[in-house]
C-alpha positions as CSV (number, residue, x, y, z in Angstrom):
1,X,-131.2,-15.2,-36.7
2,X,-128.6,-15.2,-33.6
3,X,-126.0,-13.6,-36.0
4,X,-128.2,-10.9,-37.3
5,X,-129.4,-10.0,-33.3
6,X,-125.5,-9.9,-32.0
7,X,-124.7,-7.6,-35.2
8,X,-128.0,-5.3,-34.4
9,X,-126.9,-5.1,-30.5
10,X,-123.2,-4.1,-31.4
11,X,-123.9,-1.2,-33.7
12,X,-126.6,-0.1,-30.8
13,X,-123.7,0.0,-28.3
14,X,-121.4,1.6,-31.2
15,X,-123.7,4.4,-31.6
16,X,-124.3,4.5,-27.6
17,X,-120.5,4.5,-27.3
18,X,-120.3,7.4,-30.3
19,X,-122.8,9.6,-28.7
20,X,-121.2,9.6,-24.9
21,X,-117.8,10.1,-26.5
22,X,-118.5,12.7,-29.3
23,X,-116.2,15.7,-28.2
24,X,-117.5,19.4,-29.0
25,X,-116.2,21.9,-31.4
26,X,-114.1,23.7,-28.4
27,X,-112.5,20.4,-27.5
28,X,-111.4,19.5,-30.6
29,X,-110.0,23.0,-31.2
30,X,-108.7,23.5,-28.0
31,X,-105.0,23.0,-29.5
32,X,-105.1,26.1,-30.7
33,X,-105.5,28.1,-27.9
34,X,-102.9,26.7,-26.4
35,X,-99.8,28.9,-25.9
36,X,-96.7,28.4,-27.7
37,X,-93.6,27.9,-25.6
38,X,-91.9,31.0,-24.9
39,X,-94.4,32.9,-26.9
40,X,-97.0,35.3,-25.3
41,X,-99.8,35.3,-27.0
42,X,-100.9,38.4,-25.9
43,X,-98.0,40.1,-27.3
44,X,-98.3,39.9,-31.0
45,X,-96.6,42.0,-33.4
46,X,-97.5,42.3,-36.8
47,X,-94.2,42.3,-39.3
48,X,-93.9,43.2,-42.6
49,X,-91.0,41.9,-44.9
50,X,-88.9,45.2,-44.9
51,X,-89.1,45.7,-41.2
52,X,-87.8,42.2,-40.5
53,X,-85.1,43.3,-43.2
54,X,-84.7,46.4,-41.2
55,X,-84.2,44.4,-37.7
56,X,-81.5,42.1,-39.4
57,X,-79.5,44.4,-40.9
58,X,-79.3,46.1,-37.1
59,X,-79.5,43.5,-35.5
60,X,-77.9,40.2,-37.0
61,X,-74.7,38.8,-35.7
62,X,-73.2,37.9,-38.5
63,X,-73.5,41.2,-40.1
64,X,-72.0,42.4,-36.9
65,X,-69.2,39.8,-37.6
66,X,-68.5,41.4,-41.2
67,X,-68.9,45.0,-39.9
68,X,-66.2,44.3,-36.8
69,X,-63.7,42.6,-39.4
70,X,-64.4,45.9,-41.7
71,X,-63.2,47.5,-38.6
72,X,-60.1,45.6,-38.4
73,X,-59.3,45.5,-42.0
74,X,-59.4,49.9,-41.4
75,X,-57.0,49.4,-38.6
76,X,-54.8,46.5,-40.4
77,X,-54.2,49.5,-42.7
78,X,-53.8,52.3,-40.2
79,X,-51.2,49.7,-39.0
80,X,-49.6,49.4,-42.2
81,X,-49.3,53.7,-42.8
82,X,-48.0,54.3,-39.6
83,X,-44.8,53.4,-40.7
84,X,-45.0,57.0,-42.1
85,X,-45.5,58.4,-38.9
86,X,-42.5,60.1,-38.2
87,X,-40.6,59.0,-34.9
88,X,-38.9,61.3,-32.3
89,X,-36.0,59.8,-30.1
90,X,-35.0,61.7,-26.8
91,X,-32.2,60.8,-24.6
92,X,-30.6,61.5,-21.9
93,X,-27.5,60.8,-19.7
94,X,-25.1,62.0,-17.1
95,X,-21.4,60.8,-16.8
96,X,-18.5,61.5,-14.5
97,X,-15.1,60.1,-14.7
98,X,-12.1,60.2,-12.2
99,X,-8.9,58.9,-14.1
100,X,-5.3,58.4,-13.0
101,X,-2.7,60.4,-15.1
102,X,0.6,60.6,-15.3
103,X,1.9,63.1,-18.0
104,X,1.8,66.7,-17.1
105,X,0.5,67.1,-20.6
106,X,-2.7,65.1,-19.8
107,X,-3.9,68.4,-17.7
108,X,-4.7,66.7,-14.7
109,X,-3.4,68.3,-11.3
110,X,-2.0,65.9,-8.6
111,X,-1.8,62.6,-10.6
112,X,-5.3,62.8,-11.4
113,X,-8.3,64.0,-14.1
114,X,-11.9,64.4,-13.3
115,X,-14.8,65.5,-15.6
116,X,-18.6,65.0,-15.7
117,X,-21.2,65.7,-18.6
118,X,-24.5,65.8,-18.8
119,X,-25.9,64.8,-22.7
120,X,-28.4,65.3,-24.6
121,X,-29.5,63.7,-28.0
122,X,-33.0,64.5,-30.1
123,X,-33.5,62.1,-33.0
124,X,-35.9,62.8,-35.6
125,X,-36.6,60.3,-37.8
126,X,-39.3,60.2,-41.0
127,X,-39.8,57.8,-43.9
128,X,-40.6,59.5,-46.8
129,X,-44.0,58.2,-49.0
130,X,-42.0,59.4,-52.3
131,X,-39.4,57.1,-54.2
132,X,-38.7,55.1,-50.7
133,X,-36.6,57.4,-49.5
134,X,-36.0,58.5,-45.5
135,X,-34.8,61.7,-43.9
136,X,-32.8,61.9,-39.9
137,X,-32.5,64.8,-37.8
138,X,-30.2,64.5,-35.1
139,X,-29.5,68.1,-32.4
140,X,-26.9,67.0,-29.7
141,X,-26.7,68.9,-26.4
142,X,-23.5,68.5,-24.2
143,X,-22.3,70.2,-21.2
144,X,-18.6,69.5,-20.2
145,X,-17.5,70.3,-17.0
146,X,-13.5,69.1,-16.3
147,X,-10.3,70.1,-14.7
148,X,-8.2,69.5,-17.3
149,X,-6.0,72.7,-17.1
150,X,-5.3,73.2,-21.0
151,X,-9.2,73.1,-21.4
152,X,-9.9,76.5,-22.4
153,X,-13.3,76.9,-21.6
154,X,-15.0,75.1,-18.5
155,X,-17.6,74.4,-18.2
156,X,-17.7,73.8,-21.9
157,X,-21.1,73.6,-24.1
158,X,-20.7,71.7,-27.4
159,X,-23.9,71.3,-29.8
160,X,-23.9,69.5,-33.1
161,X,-26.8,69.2,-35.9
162,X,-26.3,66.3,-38.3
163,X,-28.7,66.0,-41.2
164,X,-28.9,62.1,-43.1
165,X,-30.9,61.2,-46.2
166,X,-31.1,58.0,-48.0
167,X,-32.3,57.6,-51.7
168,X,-32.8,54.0,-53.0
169,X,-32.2,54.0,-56.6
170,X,-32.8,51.1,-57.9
171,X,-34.6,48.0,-55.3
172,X,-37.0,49.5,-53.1
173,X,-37.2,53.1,-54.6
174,X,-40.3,52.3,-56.6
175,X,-42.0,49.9,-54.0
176,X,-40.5,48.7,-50.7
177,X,-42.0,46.0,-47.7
178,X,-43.4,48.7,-45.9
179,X,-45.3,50.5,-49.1
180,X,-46.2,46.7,-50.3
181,X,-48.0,46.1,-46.7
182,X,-50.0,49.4,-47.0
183,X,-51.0,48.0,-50.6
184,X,-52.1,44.7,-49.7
185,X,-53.9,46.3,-46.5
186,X,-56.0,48.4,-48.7
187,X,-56.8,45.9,-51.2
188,X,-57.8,43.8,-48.4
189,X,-60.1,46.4,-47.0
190,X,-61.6,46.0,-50.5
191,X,-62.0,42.7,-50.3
192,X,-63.6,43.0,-46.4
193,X,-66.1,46.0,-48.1
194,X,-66.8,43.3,-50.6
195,X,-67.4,40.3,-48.2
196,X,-69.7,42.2,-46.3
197,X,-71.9,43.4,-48.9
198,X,-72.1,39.4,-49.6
199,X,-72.7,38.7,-46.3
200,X,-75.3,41.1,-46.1
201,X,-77.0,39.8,-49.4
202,X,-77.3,36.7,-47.9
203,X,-78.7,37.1,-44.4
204,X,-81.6,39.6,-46.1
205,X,-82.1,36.5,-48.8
206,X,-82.3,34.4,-45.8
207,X,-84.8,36.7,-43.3
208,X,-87.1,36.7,-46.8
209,X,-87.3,33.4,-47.2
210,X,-87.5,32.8,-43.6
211,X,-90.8,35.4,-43.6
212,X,-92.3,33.3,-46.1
213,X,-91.8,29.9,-44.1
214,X,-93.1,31.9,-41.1
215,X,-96.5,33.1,-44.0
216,X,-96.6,29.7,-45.2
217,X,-96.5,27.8,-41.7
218,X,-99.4,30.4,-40.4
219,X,-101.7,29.7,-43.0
220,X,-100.7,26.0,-43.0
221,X,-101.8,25.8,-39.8
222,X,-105.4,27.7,-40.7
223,X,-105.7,25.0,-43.5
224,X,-105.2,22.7,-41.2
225,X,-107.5,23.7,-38.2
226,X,-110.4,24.5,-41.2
227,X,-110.2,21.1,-42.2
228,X,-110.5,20.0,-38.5
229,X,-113.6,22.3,-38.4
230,X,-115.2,20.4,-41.9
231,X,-114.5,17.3,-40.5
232,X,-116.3,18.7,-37.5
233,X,-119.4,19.8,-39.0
234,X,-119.6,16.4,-41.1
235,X,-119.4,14.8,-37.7
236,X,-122.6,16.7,-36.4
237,X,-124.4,16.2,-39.3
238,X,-123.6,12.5,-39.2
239,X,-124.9,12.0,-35.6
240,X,-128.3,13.8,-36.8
241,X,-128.6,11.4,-39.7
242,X,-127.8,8.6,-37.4
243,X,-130.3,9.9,-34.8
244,X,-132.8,9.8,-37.4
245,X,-131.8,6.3,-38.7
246,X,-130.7,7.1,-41.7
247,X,-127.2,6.8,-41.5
248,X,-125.0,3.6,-39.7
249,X,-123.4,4.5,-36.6
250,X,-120.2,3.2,-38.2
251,X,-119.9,6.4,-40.4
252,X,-120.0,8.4,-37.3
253,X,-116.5,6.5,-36.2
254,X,-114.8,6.9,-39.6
255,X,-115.5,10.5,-39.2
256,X,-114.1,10.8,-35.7
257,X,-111.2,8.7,-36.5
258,X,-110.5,11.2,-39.4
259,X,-111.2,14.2,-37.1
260,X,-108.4,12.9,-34.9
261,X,-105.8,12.5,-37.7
262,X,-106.8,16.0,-39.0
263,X,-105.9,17.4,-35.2
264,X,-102.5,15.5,-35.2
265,X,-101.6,17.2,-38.5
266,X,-102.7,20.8,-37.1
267,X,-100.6,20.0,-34.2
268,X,-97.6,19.0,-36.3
269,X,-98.6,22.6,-38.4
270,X,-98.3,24.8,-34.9
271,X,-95.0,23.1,-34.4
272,X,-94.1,24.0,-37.5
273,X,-95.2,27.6,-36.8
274,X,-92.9,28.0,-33.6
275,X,-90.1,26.8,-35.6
276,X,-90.7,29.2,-38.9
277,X,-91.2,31.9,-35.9
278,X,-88.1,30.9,-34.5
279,X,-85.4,30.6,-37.4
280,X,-87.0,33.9,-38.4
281,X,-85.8,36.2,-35.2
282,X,-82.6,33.9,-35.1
283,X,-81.9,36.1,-38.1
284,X,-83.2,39.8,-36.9
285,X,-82.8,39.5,-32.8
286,X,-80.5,39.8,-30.6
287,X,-79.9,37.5,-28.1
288,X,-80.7,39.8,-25.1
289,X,-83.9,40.9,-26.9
290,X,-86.1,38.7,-24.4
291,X,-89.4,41.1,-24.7
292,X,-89.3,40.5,-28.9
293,X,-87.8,36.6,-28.0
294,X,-91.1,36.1,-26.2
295,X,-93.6,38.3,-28.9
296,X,-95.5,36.3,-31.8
297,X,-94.8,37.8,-34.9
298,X,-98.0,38.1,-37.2
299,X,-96.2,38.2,-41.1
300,X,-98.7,41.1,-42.4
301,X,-97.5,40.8,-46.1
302,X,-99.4,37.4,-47.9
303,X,-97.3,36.0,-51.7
304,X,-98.0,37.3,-54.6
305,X,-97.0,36.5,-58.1
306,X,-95.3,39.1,-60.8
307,X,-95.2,38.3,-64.2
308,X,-93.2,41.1,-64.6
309,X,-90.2,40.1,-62.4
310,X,-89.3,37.2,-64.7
311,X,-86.0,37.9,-67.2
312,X,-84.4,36.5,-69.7
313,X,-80.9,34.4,-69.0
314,X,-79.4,36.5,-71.8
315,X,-80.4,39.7,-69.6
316,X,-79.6,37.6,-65.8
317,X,-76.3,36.2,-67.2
318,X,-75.2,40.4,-67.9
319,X,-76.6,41.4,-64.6
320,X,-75.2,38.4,-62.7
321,X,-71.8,38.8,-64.4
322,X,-71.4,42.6,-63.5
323,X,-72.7,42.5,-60.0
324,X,-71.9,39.2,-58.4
325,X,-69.8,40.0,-55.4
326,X,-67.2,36.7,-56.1
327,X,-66.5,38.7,-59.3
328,X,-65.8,41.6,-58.2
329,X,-63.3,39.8,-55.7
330,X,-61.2,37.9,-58.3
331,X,-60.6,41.3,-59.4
332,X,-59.7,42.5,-56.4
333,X,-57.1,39.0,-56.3
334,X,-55.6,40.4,-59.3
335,X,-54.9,43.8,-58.3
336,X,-53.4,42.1,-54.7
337,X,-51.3,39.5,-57.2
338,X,-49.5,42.5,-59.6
339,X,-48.8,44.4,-56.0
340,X,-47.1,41.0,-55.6
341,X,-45.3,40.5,-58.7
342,X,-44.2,44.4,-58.6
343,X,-42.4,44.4,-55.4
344,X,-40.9,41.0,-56.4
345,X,-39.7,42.4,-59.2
346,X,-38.2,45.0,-57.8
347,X,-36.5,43.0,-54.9
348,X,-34.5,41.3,-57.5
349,X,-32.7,43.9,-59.0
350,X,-29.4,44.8,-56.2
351,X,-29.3,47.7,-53.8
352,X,-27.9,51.1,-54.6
353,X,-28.6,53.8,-52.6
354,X,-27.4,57.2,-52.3
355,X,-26.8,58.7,-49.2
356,X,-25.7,62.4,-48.1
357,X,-25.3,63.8,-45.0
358,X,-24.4,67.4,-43.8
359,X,-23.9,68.8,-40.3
360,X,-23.0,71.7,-38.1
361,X,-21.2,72.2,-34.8
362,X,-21.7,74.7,-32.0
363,X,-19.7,75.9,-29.3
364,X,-19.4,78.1,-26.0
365,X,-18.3,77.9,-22.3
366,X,-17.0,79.6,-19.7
367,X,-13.4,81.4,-20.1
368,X,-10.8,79.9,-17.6
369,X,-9.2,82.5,-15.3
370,X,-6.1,79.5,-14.4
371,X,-3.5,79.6,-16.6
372,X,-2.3,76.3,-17.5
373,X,0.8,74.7,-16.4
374,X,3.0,75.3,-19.4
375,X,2.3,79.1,-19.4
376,X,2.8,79.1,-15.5
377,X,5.9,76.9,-16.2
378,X,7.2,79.9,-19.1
379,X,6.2,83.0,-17.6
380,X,9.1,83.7,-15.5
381,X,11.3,83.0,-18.6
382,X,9.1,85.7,-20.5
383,X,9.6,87.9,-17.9
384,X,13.2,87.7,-17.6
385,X,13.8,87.9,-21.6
386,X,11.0,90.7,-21.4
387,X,13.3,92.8,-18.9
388,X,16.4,92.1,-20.8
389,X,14.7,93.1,-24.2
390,X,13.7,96.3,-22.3
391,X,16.9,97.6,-21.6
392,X,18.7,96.4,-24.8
393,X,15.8,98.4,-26.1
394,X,14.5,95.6,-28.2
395,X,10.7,95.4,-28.2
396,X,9.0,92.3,-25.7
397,X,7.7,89.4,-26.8
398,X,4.2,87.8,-25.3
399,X,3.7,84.4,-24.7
400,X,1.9,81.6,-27.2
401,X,0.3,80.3,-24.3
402,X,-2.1,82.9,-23.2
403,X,-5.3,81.1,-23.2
404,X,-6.9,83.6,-25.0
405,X,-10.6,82.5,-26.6
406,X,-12.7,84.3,-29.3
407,X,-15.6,86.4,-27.5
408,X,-17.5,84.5,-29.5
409,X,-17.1,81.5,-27.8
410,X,-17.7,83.0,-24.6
411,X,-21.3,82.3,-23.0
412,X,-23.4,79.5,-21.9
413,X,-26.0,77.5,-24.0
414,X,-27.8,80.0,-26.0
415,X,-24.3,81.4,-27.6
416,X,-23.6,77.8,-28.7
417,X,-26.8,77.1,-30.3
418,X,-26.1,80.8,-32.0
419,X,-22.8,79.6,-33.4
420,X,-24.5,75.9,-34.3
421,X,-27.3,77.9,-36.4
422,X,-24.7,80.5,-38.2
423,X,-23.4,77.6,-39.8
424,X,-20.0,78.4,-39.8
425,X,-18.7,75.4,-38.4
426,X,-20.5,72.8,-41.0
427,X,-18.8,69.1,-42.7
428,X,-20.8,67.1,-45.5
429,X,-20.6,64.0,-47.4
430,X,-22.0,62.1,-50.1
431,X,-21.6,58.8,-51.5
432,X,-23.3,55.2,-52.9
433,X,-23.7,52.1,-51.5
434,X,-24.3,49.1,-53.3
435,X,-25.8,45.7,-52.2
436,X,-26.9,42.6,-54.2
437,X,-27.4,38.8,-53.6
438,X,-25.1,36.6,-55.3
439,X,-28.1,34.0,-56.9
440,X,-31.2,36.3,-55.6
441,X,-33.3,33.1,-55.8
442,X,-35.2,33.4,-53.0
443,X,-37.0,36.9,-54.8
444,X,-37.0,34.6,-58.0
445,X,-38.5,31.7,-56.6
446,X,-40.8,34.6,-54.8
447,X,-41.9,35.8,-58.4
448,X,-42.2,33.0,-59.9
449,X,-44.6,31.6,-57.3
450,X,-46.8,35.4,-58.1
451,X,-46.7,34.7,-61.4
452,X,-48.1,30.6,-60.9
453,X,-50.5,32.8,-58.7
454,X,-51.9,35.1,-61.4
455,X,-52.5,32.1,-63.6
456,X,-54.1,30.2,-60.9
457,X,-56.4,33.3,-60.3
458,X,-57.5,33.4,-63.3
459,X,-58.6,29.4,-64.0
460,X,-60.5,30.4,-60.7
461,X,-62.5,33.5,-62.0
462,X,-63.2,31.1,-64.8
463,X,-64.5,28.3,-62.8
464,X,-67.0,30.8,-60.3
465,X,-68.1,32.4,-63.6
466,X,-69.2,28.9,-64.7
467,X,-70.8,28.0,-61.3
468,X,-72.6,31.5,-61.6
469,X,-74.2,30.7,-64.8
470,X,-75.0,27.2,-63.7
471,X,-77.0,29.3,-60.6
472,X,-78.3,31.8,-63.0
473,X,-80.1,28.8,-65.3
474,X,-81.1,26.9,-62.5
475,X,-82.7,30.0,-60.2
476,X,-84.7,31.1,-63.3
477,X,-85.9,27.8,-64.2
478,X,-87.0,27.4,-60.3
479,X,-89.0,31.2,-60.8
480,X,-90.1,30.0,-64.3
481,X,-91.4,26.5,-63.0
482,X,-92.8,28.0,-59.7
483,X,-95.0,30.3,-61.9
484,X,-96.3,27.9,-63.8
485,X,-97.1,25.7,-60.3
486,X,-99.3,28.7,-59.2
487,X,-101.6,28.5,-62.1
488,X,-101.8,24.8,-61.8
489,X,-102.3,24.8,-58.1
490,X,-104.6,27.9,-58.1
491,X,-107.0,26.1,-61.0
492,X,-106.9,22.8,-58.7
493,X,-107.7,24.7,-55.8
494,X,-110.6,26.2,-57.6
495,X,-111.7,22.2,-58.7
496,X,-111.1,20.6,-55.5
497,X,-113.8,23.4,-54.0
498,X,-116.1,22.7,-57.1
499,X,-116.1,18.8,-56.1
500,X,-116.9,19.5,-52.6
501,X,-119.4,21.6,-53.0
502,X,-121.1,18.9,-55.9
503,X,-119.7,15.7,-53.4
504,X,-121.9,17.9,-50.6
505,X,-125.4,18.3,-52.0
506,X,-125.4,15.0,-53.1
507,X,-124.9,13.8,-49.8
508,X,-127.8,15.8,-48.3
509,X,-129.9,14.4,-51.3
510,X,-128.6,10.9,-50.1
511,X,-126.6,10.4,-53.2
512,X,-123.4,10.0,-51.8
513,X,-121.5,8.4,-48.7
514,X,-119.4,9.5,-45.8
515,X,-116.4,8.3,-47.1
516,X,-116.9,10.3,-50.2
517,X,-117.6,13.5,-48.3
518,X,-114.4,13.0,-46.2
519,X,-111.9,12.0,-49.6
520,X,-113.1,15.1,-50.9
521,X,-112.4,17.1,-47.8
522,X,-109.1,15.7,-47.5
523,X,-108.4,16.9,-51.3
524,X,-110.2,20.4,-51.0
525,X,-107.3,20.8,-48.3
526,X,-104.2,19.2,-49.9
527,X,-105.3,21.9,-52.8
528,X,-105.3,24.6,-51.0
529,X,-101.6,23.7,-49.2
530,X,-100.8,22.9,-52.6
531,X,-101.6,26.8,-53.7
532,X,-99.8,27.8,-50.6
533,X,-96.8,26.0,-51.6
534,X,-96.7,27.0,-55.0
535,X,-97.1,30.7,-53.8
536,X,-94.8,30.7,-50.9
537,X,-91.9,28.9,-53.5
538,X,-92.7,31.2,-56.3
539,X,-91.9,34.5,-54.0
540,X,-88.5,32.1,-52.4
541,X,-87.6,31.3,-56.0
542,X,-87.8,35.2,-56.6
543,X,-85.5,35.9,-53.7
544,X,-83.3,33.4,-54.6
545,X,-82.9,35.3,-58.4
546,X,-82.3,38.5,-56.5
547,X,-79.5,36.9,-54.7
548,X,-78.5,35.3,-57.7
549,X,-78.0,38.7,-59.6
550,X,-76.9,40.4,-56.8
551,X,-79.9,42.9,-57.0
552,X,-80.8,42.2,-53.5
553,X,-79.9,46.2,-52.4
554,X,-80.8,47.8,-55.2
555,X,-83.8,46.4,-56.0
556,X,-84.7,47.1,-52.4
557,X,-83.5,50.7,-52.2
558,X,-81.4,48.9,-49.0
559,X,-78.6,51.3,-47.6
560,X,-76.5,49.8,-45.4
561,X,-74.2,51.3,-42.9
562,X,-70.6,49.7,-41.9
């Protein structure tokens, strides 16, 4: 009798206990109001799959990345052409010069020569893009000013026009380093297109399946949070039954205790939503986006599942094969390879190259009035055999040294750049050189090394091409097992629902217990994540098969701008 009293007092201060401490529907929920760090609930934007695309493909840094090193793969090969750019070379000097002489046939007056020039040299210079061969232009400009006394002109303008080819014929005519750089640049701009179209492929793969996280984390949370609210209701309707007697008081503190795991795993649900939220503007923000940073993002579009968007390997191995962008870079490889084992093969053969070169001279000055000193020396002799020769009657004689000049050789600048141009004064020459390495075997070790390369390159392409149809089976077994998850899940959903609903009345008809009431709740949940799950992976697995093919663009109608 003693036993049965203390048991009857201690479930009357259980249910005392259970009705001061019972919390309301608002306390229980009050989780969920609460604001999410950094997020202002206030500002909420609602996002659909292709806008998120949209903002990553503006927006993502690593996209960024791909599109700057596109940039720099353009310039690499801007680099690599300016070696066509023809080159222009100006100079320019002055010089003056005071030497000792000696002989009176070195022209110098009082034991002494002076002259200055000022000089003038224009060098063009072009490499031709045909058969490797190169064209320079050089126009000299000198002005000679000296008192030399058997100089005939002072001051004395010389110009001189000097034209110099060079054709390789045999190493470097057909490919050379410079036109083997421009190659390689532009196959590696190919390769940088190429790489950024993966790139891009696989941040849009990643802001899908990022939205569905985001989709699946929401309505996580919502299952969640509804089976707080069941648990809720059961409570209630436990505390009137145990009002009325006809329920223990200890039911009432199972379904509290269950209440409060049910709130933890919302909780854990909402964390779970910040982080989805989170990854998923990682991916289509900018850093110095604050305003967005601190927005919710509401995902507007819910998973579906296409029966049409499943294909057969047969047909995914053909699509996967042609589009994939690893294969389109082993091709790329080889074309960079037989650039390779081209110009290798040309650097082994010797160097022979023809060369020619023709030029022209001009020239004009000022006449000099002096005569020099040999005709001053002479000229009293000349006029003393002049004077005999005059009465013997014998006709005179004029001096050699006269210091007469062609008129045509009179005048400054312009007259010498006249006589340069007429071409009268012109000197050519042609002839081979030849040049070859005793051995080569640097160029043959060079080719050989291309030619272990092209092999290599090839066992490569083989091995990706294996790993892609390794992907290709796996990512359609993941759609094809996914689809078949959402039927299962979506008829256990339906079951679970069927249960609780039977598990319910037959607890208001008194057929049936707490605990019952609770397991099913618990299961009617766990279904419904279960649908969710199924859902959510099927439309992932569908992204992943995109990516997998390489569809990702197309399929999309995505454009994207470098």
């Amino acid at each position: 009798m003693g036993k049965k009293l203390t048991l009857l007092i201690l479930l009357i201060l259980i249910a005392k206990n259970t009705q001061a401490q019972t919390p309301d529907k608002s306390t229980l929920l009050q989780s969920q109001a609460k604001e999410r760090i950094g997020v202002n609930s206030q500002n909420s934007i609602q996002l659909t799959i292709e806008e998120a695309v949209r903002l990553a493909l503006e927006n993502n840094r690593d996209i960024e990345v791909e599109r700057i090193n596109i940039k720099r793969s353009e310039f690499d090969l801007a680099a690599t052409q300016g070696i066509f750019d023809p080159t222009l070379d100006l100079r320019f000097s002055y010089n003056h010069r005071n030497s000792p002489v000696t002989s009176l046939l070195a022209g110098g007056e009082n034991g002494k020569l002076e002259s200055s020039g000022l000089n003038t040299t224009a060098t063009f210079f072009k490499r031709l893009p045909w058969q490797g061969s190169d064209l320079k232009v050089t126009l000299e400009s000198n002005r000679l000013t000296s008192d030399n006394l058997f100089n005939s002109l002072n001051p004395e303008y010389r110009t001189g026009l000097v034209l110099d080819f060079t054709q390789p014929l045999l190493r470097n005519r057909k490919i050379d380093s410079e036109r083997h750089k421009i190659k390689i640049s532009s196959k590696k701009l190919a390769l940088s297109d190429i790489e950024f179209r993966k790139r891009v492929i696989e941040i849009i793969t990643q802001v899908r399946n990022s939205y569905w996280d985001l989709v699946f984390s929401y309505r996580n949370e919502e299952i969640k949070r509804e089976a707080v609210e069941l648990a809720q209701t059961q409570l209630e309707q436990n505390q009137r039954l145990v009002d009325k007697g006809t329920l223990a008081p200890s039911d009432v503190i199972s379904t509290r205790v269950e209440i409060e795991r049910r709130i933890d795993e919302a909780e854990a649900a909402l964390e779970a939503v910040q982080r989805a939220e989170n990854n998923l503007k990682a991916l289509i923000l900018q850093p110095s986006q604050s305003t967005l940073w601190n927005a919710m993002f509401l995902p507007v579009e819910q998973p579906v599942v296409n029966s049409s968007e499943l294909i057969e390997l047969k047909d995914a191995l053909k699509i996967a094969f042609q589009n994939r962008p690893e294969m389109e870079q082993y091709k790329v490889k080889a074309d960079l390879n037989k650039i390779d084992i081209e110009y290798f093969q040309n650097q082994i053969k010797p160097e022979v190259n023809f060369i020619a070169s023709y030029g022209s001279t001009g020239l004009a000055g000022s006449k000099r009035t002096t005569l020099d000193p040999i005709t001053t020396a002479n000229q009293p002799l000349f006029n003393r055999i002049n004077q005999l020769s005059q009465l013997a009657g014998l006709p005179l004689i004029t001096s050699s040294f006269n210091n007469s000049v062609e008129s045509r050789f009179i005048g400054g600048y312009k007259e010498s750049l006249k006589n340069l141009f007429e071409n009268k004064f012109n000197s050519w020459q042609v002839g081979i050189n030849i040049n070859f390495a005793l051995g080569n075997r640097t160029a043959k070790a060079q080719l050989g090394q291309a030619f272990a390369q092209e092999r290599q390159i090839s066992v490569e392409q083989e091995r990706t091409q294996q790993a892609i149809e390794v992907e290709v089976r796996n990512v359609l077994q993941s759609v094809s097992t996914a689809y078949r998850r959402v039927e299962a899940a979506s008829n256990s959903y339906t079951n679970a629902e069927l249960q609780y609903q039977a598990e319910q009345r037959k607890f208001e008809a008194g057929l049936s217990t707490n605990f019952l009431i609770l397991d099913r709740q618990n299961a009617l949940s766990l279904a419904r994540g279960r649908k969710l799950k199924a859902l959510t992976d099927y439309n992932k697995a569908i992204t992943d098969l995109e990516r997998t093919l390489s569809t990702t663009l197309s399929n999309k109608n995505i454009v994207i701008n470098q």
